[in-house]
DSSP file (Angstrom, degrees, kcal/mol; ACC not computed):
  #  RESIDUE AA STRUCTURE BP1 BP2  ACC     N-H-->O    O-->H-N    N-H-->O    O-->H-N    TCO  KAPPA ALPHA  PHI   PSI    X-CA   Y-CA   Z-CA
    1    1 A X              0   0    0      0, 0.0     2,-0.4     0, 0.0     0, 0.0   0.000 360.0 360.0 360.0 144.5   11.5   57.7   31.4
    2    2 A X        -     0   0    0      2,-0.0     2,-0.4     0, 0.0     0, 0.0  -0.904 360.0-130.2-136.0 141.6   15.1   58.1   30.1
    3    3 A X        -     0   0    0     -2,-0.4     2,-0.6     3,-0.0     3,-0.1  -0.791  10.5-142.8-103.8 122.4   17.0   55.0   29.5
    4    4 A X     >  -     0   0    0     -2,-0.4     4,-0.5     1,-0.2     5,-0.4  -0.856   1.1-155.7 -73.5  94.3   20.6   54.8   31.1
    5    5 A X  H >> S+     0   0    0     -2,-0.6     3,-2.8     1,-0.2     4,-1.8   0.820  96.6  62.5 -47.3 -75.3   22.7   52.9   28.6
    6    6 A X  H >> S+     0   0    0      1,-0.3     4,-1.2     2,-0.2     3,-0.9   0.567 114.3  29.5  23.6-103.4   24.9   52.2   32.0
    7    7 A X  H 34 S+     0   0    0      1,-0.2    -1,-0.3     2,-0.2    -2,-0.2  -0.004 115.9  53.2 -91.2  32.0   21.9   50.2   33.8
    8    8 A X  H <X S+     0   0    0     -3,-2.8     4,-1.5    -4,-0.5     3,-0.3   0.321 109.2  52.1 -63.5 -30.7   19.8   48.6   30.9
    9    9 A X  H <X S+     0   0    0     -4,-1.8     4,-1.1    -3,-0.9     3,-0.4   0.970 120.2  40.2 -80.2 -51.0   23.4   47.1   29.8
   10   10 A X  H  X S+     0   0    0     -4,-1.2     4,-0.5     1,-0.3    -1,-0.2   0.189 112.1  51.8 -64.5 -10.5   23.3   45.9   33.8
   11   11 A X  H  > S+     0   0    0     -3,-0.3     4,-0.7    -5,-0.2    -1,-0.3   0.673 108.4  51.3-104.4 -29.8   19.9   45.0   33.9
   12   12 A X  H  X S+     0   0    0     -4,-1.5     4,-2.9    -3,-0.4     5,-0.2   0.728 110.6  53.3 -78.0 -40.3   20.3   42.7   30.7
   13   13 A X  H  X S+     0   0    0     -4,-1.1     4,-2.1     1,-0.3    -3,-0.1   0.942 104.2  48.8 -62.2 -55.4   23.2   41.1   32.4
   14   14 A X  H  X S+     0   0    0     -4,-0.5     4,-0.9     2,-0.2    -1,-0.3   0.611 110.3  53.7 -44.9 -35.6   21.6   40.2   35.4
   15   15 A X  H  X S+     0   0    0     -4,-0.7     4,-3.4     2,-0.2     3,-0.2   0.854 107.7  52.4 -48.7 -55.9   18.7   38.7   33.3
   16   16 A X  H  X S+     0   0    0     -4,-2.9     4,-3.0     1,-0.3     5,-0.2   0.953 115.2  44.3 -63.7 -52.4   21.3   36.6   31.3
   17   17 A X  H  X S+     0   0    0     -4,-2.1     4,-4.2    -5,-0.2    -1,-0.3   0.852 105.0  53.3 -45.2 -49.9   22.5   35.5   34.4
   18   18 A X  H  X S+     0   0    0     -4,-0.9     4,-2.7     2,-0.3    -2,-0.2   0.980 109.9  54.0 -93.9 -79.0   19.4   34.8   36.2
   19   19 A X  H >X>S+     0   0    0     -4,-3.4     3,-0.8     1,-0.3     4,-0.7   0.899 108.3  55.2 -37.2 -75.6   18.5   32.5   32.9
   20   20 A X  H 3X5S+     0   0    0     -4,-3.0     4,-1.4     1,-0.3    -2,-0.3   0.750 101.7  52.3   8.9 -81.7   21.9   30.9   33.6
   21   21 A X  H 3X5S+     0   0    0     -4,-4.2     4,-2.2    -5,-0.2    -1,-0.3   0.914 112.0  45.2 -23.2 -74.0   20.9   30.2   36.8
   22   22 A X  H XX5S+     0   0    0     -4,-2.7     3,-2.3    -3,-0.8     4,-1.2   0.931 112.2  49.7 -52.9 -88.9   17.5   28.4   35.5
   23   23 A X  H 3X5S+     0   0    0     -4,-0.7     4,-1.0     1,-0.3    -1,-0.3   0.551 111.1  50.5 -75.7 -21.0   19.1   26.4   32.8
   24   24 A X  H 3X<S+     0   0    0     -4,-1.4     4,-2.8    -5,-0.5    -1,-0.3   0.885 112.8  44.4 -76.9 -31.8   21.8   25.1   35.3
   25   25 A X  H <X S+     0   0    0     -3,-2.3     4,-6.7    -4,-2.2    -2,-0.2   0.852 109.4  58.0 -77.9 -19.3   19.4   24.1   37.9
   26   26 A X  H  X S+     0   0    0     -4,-1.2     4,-1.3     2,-0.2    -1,-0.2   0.839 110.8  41.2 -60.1 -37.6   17.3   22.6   35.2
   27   27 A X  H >X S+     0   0    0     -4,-1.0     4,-2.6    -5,-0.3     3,-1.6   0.998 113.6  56.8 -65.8 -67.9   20.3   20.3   34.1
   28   28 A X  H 3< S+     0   0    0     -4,-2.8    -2,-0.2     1,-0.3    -3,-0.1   0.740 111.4  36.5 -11.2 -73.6   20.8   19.9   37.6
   29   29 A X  H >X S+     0   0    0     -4,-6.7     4,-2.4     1,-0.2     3,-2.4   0.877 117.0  59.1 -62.6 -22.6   17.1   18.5   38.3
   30   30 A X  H XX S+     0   0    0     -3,-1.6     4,-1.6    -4,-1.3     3,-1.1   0.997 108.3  38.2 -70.9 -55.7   17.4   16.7   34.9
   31   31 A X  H 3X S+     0   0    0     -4,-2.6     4,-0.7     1,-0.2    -1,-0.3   0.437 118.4  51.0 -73.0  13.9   20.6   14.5   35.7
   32   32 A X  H <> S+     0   0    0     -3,-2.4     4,-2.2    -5,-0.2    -1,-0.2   0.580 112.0  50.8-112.4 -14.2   19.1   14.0   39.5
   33   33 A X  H <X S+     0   0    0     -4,-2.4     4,-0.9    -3,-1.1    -2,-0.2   0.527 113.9  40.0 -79.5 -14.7   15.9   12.9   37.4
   34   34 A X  H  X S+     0   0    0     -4,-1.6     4,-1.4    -5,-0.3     5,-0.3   0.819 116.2  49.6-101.8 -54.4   18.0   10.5   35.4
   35   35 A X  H >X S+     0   0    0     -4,-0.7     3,-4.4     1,-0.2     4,-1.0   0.725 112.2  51.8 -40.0 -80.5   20.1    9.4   38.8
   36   36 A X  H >X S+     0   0    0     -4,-2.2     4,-1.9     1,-0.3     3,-0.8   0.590 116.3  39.8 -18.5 -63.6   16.2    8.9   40.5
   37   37 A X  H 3< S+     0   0    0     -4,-0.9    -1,-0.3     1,-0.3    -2,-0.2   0.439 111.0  56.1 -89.6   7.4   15.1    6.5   37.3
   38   38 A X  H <X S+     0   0    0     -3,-4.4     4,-1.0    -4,-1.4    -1,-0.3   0.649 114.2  39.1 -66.7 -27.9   18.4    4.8   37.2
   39   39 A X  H <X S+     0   0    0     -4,-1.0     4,-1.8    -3,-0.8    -2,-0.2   0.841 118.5  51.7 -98.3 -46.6   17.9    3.8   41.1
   40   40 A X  H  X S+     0   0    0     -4,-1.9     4,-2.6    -5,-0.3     5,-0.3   0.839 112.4  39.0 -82.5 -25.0   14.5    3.2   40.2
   41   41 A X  H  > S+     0   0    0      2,-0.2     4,-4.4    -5,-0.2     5,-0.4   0.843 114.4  56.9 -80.6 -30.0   15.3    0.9   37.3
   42   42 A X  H  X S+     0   0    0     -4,-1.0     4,-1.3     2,-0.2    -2,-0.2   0.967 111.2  45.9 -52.6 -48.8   18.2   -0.6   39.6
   43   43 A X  H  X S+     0   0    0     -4,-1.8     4,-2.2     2,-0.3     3,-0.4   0.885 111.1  48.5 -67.9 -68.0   15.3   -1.4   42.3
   44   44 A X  H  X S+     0   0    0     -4,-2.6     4,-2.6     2,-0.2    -1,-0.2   0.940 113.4  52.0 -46.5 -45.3   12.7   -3.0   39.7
   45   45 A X  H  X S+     0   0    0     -4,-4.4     4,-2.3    -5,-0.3    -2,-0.3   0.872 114.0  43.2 -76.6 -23.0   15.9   -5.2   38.3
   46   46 A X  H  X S+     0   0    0     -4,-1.3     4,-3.8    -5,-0.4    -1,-0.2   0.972 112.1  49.1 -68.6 -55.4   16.6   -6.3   41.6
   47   47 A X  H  X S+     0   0    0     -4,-2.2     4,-2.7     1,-0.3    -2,-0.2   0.842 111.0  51.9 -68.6 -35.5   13.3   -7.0   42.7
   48   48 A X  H  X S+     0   0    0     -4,-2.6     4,-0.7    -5,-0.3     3,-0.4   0.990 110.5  46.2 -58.0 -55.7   12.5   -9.0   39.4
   49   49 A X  H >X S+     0   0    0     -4,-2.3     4,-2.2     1,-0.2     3,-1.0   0.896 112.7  52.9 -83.5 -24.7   15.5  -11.2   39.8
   50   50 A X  H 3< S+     0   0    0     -4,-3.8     5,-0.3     1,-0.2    -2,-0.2   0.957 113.0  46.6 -49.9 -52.3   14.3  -11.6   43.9
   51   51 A X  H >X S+     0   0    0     -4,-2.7     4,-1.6    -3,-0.4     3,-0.6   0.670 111.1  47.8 -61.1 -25.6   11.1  -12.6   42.5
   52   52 A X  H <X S+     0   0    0     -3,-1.0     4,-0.7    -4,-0.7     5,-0.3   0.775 115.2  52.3 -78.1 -20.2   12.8  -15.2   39.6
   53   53 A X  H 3< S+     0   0    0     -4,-2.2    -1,-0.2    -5,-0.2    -2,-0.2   0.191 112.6  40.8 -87.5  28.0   14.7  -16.5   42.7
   54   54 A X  H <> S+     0   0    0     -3,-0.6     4,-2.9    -5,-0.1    -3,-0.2   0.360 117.0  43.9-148.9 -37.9   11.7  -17.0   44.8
   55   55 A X  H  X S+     0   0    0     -4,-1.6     4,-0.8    -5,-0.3    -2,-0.2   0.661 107.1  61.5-102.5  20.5    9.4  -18.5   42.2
   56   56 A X  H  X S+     0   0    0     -4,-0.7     4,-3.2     2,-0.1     5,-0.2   0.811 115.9  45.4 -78.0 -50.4   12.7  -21.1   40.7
   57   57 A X  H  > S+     0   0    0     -5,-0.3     4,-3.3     2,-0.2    -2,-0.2   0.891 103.5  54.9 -33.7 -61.6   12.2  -22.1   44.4
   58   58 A X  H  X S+     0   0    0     -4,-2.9     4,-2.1     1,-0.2    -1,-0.2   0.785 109.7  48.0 -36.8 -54.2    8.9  -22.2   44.3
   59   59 A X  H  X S+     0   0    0     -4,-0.8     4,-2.2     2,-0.2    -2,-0.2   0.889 109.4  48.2 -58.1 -51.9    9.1  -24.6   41.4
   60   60 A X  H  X S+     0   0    0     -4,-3.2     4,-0.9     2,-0.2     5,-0.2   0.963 111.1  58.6 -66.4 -30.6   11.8  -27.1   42.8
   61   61 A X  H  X S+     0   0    0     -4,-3.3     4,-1.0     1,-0.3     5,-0.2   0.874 110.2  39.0 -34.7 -72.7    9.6  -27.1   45.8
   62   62 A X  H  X S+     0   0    0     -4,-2.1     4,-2.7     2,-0.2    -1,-0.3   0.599 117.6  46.8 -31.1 -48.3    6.9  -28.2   43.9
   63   63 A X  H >< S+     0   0    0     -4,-2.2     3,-2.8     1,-0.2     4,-0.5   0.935 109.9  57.8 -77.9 -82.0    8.8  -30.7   41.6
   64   64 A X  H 3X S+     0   0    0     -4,-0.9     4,-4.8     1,-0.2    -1,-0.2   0.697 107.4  45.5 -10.1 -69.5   10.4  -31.9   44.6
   65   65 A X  H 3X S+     0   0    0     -4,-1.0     4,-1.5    -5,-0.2    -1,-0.2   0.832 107.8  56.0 -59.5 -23.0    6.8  -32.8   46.4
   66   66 A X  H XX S+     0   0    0     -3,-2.8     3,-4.1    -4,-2.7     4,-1.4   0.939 106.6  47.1 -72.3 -58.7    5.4  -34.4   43.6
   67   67 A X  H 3> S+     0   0    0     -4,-0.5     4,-4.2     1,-0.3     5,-0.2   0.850 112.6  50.1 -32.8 -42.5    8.2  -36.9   43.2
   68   68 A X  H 3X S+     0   0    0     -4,-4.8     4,-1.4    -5,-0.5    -1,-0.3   0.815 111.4  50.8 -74.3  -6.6    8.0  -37.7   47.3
   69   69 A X  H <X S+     0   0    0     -3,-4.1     4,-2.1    -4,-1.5    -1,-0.2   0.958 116.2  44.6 -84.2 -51.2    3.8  -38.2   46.6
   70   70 A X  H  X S+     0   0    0     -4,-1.4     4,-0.9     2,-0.2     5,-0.3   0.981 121.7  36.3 -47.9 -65.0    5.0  -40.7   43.7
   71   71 A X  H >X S+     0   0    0     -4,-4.2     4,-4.3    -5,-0.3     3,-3.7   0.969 114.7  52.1 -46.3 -66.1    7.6  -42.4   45.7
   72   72 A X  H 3X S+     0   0    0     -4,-1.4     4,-1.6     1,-0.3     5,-0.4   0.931 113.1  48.7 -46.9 -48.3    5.9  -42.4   49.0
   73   73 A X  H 3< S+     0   0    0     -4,-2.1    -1,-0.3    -5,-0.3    -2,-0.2   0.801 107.9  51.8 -72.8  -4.1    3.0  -43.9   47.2
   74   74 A X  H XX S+     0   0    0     -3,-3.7     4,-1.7    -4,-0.9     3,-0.6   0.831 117.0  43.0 -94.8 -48.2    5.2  -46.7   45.4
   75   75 A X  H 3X S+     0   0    0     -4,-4.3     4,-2.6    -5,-0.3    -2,-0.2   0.812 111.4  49.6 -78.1 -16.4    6.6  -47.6   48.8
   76   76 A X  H 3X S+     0   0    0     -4,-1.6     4,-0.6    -5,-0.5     5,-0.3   0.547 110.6  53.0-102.6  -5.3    3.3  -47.5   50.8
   77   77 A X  H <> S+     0   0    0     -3,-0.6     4,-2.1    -5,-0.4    -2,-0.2   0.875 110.2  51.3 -95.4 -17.8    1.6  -50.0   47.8
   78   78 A X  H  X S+     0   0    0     -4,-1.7     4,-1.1     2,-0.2     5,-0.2   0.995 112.7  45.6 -51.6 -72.9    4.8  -52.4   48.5
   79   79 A X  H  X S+     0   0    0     -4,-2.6     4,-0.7     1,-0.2     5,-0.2   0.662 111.3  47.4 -35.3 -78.9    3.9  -52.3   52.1
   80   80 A X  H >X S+     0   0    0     -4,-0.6     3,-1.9     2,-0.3     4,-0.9   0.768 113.4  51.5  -9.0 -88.9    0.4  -52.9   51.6
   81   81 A X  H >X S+     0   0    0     -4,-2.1     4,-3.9    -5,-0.3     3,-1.5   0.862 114.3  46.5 -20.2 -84.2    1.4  -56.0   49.1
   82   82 A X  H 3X S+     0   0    0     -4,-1.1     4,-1.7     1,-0.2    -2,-0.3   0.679 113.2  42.9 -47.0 -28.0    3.6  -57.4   51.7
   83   83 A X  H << S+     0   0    0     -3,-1.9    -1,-0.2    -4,-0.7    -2,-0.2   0.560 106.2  60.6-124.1  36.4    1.4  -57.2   54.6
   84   84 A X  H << S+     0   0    0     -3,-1.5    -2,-0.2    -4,-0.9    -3,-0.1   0.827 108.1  49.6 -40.8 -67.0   -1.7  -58.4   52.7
   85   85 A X  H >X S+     0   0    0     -4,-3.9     3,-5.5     1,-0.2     4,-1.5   0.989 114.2  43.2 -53.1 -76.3    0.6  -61.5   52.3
   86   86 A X  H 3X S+     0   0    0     -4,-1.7     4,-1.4     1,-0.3    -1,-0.2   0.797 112.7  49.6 -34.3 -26.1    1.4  -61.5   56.2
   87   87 A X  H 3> S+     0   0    0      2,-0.2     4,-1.2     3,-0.2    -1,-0.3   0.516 111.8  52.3-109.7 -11.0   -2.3  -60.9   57.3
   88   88 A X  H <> S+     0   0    0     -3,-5.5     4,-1.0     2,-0.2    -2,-0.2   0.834 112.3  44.9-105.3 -29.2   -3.1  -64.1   54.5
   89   89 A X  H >X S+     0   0    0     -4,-1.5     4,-1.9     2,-0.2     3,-0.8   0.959 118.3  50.0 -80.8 -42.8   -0.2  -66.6   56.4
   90   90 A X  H 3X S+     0   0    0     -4,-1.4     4,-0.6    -5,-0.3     5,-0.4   0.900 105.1  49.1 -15.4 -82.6   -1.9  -65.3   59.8
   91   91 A X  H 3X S+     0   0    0     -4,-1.2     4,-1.6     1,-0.2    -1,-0.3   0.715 115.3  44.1 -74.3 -20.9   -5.1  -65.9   59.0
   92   92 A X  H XX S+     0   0    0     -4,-1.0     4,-1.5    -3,-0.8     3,-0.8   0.999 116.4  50.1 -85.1 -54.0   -4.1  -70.0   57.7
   93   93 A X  H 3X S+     0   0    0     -4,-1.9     4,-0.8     1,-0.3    -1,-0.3   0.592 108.1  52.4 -60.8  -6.3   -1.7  -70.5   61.0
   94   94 A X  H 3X S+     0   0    0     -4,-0.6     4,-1.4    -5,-0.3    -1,-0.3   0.617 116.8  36.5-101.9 -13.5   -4.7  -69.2   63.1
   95   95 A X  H << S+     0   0    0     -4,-1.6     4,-0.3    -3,-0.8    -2,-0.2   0.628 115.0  53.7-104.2   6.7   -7.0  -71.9   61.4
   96   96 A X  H  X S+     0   0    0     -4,-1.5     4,-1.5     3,-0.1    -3,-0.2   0.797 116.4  43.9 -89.1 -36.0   -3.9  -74.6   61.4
   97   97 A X  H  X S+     0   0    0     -4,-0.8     4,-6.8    -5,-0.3     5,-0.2   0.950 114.0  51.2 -69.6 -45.2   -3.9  -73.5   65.5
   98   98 A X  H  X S+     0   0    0     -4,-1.4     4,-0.9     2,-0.2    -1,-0.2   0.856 109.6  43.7 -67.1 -42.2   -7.5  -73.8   65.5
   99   99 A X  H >> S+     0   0    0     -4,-0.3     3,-4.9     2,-0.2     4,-1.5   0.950 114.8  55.9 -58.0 -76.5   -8.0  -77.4   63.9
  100  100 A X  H 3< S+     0   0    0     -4,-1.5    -2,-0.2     1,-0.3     6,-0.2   0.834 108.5  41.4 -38.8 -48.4   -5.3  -78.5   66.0
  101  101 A X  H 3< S+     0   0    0     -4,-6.8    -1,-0.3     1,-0.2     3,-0.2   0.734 119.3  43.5 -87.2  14.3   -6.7  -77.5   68.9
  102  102 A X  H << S+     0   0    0     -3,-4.9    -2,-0.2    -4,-0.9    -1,-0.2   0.857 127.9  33.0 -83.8 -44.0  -10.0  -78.7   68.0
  103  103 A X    >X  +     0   0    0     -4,-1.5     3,-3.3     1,-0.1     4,-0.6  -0.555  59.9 160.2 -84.6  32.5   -8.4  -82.1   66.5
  104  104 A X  H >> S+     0   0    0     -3,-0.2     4,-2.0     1,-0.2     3,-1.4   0.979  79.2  67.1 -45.8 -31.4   -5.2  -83.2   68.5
  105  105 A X  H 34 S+     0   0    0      1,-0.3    -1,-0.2     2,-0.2    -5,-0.1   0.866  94.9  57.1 -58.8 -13.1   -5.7  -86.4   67.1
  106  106 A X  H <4 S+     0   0    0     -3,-3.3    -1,-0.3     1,-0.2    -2,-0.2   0.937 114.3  34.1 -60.8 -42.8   -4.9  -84.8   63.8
  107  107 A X  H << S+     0   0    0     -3,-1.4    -1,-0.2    -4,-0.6    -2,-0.2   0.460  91.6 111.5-115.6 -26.7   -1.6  -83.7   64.8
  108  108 A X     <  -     0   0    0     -4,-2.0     2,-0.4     1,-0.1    -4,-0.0  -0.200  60.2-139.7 -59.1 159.6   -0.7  -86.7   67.3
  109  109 A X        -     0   0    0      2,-0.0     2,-0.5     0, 0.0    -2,-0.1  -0.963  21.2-114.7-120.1 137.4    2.2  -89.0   65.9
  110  110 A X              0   0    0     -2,-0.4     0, 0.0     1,-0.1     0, 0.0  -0.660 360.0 360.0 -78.4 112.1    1.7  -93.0   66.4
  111  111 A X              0   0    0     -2,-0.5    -1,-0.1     0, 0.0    -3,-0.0   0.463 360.0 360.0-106.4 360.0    4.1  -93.3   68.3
């Protein structure tokens, strides 16, 4: 086979090229592989701070209900005090009603 300086010099060139080629689309994929894990990283940092904003929530819910179970129970042990007390003046006006009407004399005034 006899080498043409001509087209080895032209076959070499094309080669060089052809590498070219490669190593540009390799940059290419590289910097679409760094955009892709910038987006990806953008998308994890979002989703973390949706997840600190959903369990900060979570938390005041939470704080929030215990106080109303403390209050609400502070107000419902008043009630309960207070109509203990009613339910004890009840029960003596239904046995002051009850004497009396068992007793008018008790209750008449000498007139």
């Amino acid at each position: 086979m006899v080498d043409f300086p001509g087209v080895c010099e032209r076959e070499r060139e094309r080669e060089r090229e052809r590498e070219r080629e490669r190593s540009e689309m390799a940059r290419a994929g590289g910097i679409t592989n760094a955009v892709n894990v910038g987006i990806a990283v953008q998308a994890d940092w979002e989703n973390r701070e949706f997840i600190s904003h959903i369990s900060l929530n979570v938390r005041r819910l939470f704080d929030f209900l215990v106080q109303f179970e403390a209050t609400t129970k502070s107000k419902l042990a008043s009630l309960n005090e207070k109509l203990d007390v009613l339910e004890r003046k009840l029960e003596l006006l239904e046995v002051q009603v009850g004497t009396a009407s068992a007793n008018p004399s008790l209750f008449a005034r000498d007139a």
